[in-house]
C-alpha positions as CSV (number, residue, x, y, z in Angstrom):
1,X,-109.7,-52.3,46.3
2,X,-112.7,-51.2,45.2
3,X,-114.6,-48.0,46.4
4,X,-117.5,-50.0,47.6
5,X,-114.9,-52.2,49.9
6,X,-113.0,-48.7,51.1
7,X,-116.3,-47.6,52.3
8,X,-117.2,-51.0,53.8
9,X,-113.7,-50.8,55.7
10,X,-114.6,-47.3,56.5
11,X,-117.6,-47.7,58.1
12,X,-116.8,-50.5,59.8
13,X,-113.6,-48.7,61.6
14,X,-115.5,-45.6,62.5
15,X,-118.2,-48.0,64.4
16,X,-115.4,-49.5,66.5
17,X,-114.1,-46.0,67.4
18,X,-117.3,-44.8,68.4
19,X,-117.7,-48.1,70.4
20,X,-114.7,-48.0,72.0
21,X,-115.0,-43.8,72.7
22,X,-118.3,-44.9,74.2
23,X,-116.8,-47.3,77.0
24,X,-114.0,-45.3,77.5
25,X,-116.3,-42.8,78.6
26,X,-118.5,-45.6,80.3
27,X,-115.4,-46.9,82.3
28,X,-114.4,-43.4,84.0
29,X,-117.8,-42.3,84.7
30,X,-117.3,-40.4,87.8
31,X,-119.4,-39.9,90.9
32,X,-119.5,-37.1,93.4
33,X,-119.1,-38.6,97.3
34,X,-119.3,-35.6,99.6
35,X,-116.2,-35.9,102.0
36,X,-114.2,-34.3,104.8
37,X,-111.1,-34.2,106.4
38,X,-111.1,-35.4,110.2
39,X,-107.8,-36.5,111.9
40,X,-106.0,-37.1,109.0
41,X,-108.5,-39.0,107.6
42,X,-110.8,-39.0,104.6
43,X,-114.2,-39.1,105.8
44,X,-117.6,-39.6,103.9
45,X,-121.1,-40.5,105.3
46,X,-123.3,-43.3,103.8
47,X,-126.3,-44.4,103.7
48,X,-126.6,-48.2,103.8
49,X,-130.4,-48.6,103.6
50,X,-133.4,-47.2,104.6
51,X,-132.5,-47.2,108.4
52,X,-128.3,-47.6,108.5
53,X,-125.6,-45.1,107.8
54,X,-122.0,-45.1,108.8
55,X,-119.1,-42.8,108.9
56,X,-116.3,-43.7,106.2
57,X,-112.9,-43.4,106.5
58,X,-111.1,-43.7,102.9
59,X,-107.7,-45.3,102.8
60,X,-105.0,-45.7,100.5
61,X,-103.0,-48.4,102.6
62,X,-105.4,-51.2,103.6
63,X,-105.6,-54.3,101.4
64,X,-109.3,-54.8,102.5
65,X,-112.5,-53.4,103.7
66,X,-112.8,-53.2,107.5
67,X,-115.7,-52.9,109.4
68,X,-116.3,-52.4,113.0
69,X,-117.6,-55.2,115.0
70,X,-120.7,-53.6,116.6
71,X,-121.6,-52.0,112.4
72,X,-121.1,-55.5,111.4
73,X,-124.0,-57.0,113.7
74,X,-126.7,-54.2,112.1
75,X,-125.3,-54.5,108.5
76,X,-125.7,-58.6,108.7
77,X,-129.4,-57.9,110.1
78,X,-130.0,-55.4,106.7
79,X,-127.7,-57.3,104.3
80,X,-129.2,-61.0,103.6
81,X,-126.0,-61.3,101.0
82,X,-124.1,-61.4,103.6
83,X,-122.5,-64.6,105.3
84,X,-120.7,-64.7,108.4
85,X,-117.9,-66.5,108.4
86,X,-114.6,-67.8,111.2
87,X,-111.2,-66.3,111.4
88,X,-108.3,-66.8,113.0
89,X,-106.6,-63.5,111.1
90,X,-105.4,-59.9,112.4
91,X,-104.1,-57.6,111.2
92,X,-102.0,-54.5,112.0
93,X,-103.4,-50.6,111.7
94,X,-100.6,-48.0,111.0
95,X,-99.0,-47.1,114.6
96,X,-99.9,-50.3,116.3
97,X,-97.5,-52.7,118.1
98,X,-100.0,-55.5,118.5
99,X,-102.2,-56.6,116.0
100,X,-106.1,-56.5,116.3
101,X,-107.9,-59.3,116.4
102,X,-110.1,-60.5,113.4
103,X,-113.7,-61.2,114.7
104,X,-115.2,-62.5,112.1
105,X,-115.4,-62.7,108.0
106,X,-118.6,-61.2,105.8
107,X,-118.4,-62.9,102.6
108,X,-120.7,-62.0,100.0
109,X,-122.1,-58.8,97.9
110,X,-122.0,-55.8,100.1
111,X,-123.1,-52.8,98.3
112,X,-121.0,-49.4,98.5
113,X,-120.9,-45.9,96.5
114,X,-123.5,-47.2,94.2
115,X,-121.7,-50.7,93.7
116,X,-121.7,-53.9,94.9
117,X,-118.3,-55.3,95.8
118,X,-118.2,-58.8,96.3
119,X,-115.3,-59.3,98.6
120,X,-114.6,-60.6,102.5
121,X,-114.6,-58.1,104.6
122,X,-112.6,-58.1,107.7
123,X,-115.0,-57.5,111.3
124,X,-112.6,-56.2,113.8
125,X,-113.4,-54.6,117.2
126,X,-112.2,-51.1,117.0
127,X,-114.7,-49.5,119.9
128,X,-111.1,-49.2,121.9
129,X,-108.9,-48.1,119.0
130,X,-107.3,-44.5,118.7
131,X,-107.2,-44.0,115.3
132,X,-110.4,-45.9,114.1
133,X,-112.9,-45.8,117.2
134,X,-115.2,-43.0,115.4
135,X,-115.8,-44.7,112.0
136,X,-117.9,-47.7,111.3
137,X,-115.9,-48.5,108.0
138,X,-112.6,-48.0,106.6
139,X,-112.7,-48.5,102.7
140,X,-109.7,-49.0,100.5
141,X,-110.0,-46.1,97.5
142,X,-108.8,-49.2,95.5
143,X,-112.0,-50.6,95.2
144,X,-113.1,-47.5,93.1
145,X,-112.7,-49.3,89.5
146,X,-111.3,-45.7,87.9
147,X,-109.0,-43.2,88.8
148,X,-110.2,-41.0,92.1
149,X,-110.0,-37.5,92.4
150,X,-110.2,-35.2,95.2
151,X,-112.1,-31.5,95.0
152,X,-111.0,-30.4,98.3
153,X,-112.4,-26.8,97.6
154,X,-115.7,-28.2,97.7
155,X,-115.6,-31.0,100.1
156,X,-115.7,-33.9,96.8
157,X,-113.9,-37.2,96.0
């Protein structure tokens, strides 16, 4: 091999580590959400537009985003990505014997911590619930695309 083609080979490898060290980096950029505890619960507060916040609980055991009924209504009126769609689901909340009703589906891009998610998320009435009456959203920390941490010290996911 000649020393022309070693460097050529050089080169070329050290551009793909740098690449690559780039989007590593890229991939775990991290973002500070401000968060307390409350219940037993993970809470954060967020500011959906100009004019609509909600309290957030984060959750390690639910498969989807679920948003109060009476949330839902003002986030369809800000949220044109949005689409409202049936359901016949439910679904069951840890300590519940009967499960609660699924109002409705949003389908579409609903943005959240700085990204949008495009997923359907589930509208359920939980005005009446004891665990979940006081929060307007509870958010999977799956939906976070790298790893989560918690600065509890400081009151920081």
């Amino acid at each position: 091999m000649s020393i022309y083609k070693f460097t050529e080979v050089i080169t070329a490898t050290l551009i793909v580590a740098i690449f690559l060290s780039c989007k590593a980096e890229d991939s775990y950029s991290s973002i500070a959400i401000p968060v307390e505890i409350k219940n037993g619960h993970i809470v954060s507060e967020y500011q959906f537009s100009d004019r609509l916040s909600g309290t957030i609980a984060l959750e390690s055991g639910f498969p989807k985003i679920v948003i109060d009924a009476r949330f839902a209504s003002e986030l369809l009126e800000k949220n044109k990505q949005l689409k409202k769609e049936d359901s016949d689901a439910s679904i069951f909340t840890w300590g519940d014997e009967e499960p609660l009703s699924v109002d409705y589906i949003l389908a579409g891009g609903f943005e959240i911590f700085g990204k949008t998610i495009d997923t359907d998320i589930l509208v359920v009435d939980l005005e009446d619930h004891y665990s979940w009456k006081n929060y307007d959203v509870i958010f999977p920390i799956k939906y976070f695309d790298s790893q989560v941490g918690f600065n509890l010290k400081d009151n920081l996911m």
